[in-house]
C-alpha positions in Angstrom: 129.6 78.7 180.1 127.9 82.0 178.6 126.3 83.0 175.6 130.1 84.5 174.1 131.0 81.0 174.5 128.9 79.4 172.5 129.5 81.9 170.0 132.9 80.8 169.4 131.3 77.8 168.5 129.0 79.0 166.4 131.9 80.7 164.5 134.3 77.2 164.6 131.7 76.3 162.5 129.5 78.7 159.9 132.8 81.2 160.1 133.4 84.5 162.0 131.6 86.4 160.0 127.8 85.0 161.0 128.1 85.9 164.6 129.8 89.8 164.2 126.3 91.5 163.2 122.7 91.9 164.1 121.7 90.4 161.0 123.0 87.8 158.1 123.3 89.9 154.9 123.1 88.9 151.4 123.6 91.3 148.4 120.6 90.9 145.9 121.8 93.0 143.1 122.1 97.3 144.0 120.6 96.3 147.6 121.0 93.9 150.0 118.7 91.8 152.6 119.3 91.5 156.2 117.5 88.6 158.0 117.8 88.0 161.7 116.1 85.4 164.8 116.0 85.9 168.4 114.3 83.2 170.4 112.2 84.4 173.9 111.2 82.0 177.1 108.7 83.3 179.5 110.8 82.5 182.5 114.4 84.4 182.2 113.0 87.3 179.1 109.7 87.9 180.1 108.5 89.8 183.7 105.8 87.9 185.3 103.6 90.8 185.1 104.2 91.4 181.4 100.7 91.2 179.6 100.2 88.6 176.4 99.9 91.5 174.1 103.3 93.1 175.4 105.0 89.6 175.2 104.0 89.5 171.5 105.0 93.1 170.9 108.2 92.8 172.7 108.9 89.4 170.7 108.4 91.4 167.9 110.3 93.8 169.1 113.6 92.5 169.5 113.6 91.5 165.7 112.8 94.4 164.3 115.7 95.9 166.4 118.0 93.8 165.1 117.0 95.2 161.4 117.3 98.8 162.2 120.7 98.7 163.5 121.9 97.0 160.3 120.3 100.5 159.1 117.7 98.8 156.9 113.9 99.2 156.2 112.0 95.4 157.7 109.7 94.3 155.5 108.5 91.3 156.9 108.3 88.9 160.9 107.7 85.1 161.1 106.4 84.2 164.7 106.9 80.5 165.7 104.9 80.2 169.0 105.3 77.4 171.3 102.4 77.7 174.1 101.7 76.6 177.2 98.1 77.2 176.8 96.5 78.1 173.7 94.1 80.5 175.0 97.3 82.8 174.9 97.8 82.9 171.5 95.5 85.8 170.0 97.1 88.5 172.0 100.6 87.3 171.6 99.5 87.6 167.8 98.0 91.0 168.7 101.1 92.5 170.4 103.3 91.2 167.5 101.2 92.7 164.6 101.0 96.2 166.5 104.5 96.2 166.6 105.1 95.0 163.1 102.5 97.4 162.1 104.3 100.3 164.0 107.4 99.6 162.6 106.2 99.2 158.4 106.7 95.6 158.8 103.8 92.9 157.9 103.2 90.0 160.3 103.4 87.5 157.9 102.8 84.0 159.5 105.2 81.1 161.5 104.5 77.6 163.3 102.6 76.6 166.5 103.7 74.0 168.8 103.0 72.9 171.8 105.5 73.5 174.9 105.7 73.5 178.5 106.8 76.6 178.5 105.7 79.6 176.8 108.6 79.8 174.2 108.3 82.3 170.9 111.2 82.4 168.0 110.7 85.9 166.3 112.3 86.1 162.3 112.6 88.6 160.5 114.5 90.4 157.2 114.9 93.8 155.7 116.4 95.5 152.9 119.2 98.1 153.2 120.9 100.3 150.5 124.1 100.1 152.4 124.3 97.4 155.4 126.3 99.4 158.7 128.0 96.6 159.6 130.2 96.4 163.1 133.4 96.1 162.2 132.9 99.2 159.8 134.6 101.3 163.0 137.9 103.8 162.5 140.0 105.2 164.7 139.0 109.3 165.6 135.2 107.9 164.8 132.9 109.4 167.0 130.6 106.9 169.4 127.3 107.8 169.5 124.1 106.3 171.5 120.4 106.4 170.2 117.8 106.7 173.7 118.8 106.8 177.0 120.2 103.6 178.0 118.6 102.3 181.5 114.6 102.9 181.8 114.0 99.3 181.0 116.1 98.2 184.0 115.1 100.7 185.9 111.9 99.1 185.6 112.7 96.0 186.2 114.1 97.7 189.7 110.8 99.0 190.5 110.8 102.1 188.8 107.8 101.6 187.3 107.0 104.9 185.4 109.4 103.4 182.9 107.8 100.2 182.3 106.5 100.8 178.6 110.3 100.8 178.1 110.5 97.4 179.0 107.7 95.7 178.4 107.0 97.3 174.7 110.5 98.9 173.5 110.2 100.7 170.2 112.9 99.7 167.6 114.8 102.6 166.4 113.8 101.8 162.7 114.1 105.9 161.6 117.0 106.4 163.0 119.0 103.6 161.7 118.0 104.3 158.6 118.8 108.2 159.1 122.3 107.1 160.4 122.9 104.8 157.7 122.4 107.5 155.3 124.6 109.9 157.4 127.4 107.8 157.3 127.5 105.9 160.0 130.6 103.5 160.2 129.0 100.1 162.8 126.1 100.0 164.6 124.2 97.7 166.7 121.4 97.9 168.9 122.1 98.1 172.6 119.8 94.7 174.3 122.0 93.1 176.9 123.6 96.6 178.1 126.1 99.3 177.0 129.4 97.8 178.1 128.0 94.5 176.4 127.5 96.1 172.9 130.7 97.9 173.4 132.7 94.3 173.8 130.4 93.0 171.1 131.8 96.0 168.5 135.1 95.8 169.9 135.4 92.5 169.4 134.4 92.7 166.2 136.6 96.3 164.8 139.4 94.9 167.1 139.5 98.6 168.2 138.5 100.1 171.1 136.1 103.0 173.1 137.0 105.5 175.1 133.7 106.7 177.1 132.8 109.9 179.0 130.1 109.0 181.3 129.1 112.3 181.7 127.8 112.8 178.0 125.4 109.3 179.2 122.5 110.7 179.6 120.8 109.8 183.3 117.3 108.4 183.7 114.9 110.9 185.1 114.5 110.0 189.2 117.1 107.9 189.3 120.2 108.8 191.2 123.2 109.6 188.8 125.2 106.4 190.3 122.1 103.8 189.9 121.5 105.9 186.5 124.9 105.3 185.2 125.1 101.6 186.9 121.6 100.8 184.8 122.9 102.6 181.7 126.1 100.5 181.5 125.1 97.0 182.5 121.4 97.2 181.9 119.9 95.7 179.2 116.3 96.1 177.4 116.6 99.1 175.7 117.0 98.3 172.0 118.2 101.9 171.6 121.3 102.2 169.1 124.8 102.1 169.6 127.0 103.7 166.8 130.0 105.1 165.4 130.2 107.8 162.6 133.5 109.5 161.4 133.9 113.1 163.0 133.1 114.9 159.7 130.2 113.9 159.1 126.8 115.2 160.3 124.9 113.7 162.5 121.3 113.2 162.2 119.3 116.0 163.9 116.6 113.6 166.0 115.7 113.4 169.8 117.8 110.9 171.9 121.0 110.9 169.8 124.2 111.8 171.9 127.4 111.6 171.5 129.2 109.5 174.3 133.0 109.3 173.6 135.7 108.4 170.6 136.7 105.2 168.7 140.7 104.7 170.0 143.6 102.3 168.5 144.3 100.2 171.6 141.7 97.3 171.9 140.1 98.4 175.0 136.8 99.5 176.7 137.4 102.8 179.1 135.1 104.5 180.7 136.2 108.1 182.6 140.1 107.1 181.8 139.6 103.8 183.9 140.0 100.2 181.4 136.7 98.1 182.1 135.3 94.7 181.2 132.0 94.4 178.7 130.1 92.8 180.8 126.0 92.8 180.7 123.2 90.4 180.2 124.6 87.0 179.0 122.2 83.4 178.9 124.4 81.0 181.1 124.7 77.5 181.3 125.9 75.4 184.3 
């Protein structure tokens, strides 16, 4: 059983709605707040050479993604820390605030616990003008990618020139809220892998993405085959994944391409070939 799963689960019971976006959104008069959780474990989200500051960044981190592909400014991140040790805890705390603090968020507090294993659950919300919600997606929109989808598993294959990629990723806060503003149609953030966040919008539009690999852009030293195989099923990068309708202008920032077309038929394709959207999933025996 994996992750997807348990989702369909999740959606028997709190409705379909809580598991299509990065974030649970509630309207508060002319603007809306966004509120997310991601929960980490040292042994299967965290390299064993990953420093206790960088686990507290990246736990940070992958919150504060979640907020800017909802295309929203974060305001605030609860960090509930389950340790192993406590000697740990001050740079964990360290890595989290520099990241908050990076990002215009405030570290605001959480819980303590004691665990076998190093276990942090990262919360955070946001405020958006306009939410960009998945399932916002037309046919003819264009499919766009913020970053270049792979350094953080090309680390994680040895590569490691790229390993500030993986070990303290920078959410994309300007640019989600520069694509919001644009126009944007969905977005999400790319964690578990291209071809993942592509089901993950599909499934939620119920249309699909037709994908020129070409227009991927390739890590630098990597082979173009590795490259591409790291930029589709990769995951890590908490770089952007969007759609914005072919009129309107996209935002003029480093790392935004372009990458194929929203089409009618519920399908993933990559170079004219159907594929499946697979990536990172937790599993359970």
């Amino acid at each position: 059983m994996d992750e997807r799963e348990l989702k369909r689960v999740v959606a028997s019971v709190v409705g379909k709605d809580a598991v299509l976006d990065d974030c649970a959104v509630l309207a508060l008069g002319d603007t809306f707040l966004v509120a997310t959780t991601d929960m980490l474990h040292e042994s299967t989200d965290f390299p064993e050479w990953m420093t206790d500051r960088e686990i507290g960044w990246m736990s940070a981190a992958v919150t504060l993604s979640d907020i800017a592909a909802m295309g929203a400014r974060p305001s605030l991140v609860l960090l509930a820390a389950g340790l192993d040790s406590p000697s740990r805890l001050e740079e964990i705390l360290t890595g989290a605030r520099d990241c908050c603090s990076t990002c215009g968020a405030t570290l605001a507090g959480g819980d303590l616990d004691a665990h076998r294993e190093l276990t942090l659950v990262s919360s955070g919300i946001g405020f958006a003008d306009r939410p960009v919600r998945r399932s916002g997606t037309r046919p003819g929109d264009l499919v766009g990618i913020v970053g270049i989808p792979g350094r953080a598993q090309a680390a994680l294959e040895g590569y490691s020139r790229f390993r500030e990629y993986l070990s303290t990723p920078k959410p994309r806060i300007g640019e989600g809220l520069a694509l919001a503003a644009a126009g944007a149609s969905s977005m999400m953030d790319i964690s578990d892998g291209l071809l993942a966040s592509l089901e993950d919008m599909r499934q939620a539009s119920g249309l699909g993405y037709a994908i020129e690999s070409e227009k991927i852009p390739g890590v630098p030293g990597v082979p173009d085959d590795v490259a591409l195989r790291f930029a589709l099923l990769g995951g890590g990068d908490y770089g952007l994944l969007f759609t914005i309708p072919p009129e309107k202008r996209i935002p003029d920032l480093p790392e935004i391409f372009v990458i194929g077309r929203v089409i009618e038929k519920s399908q993933i394709i990559v170079d004219g070939r159907t594929v499946e959207g697979t990536g990172y999933q937790h599993h359970w025996d």
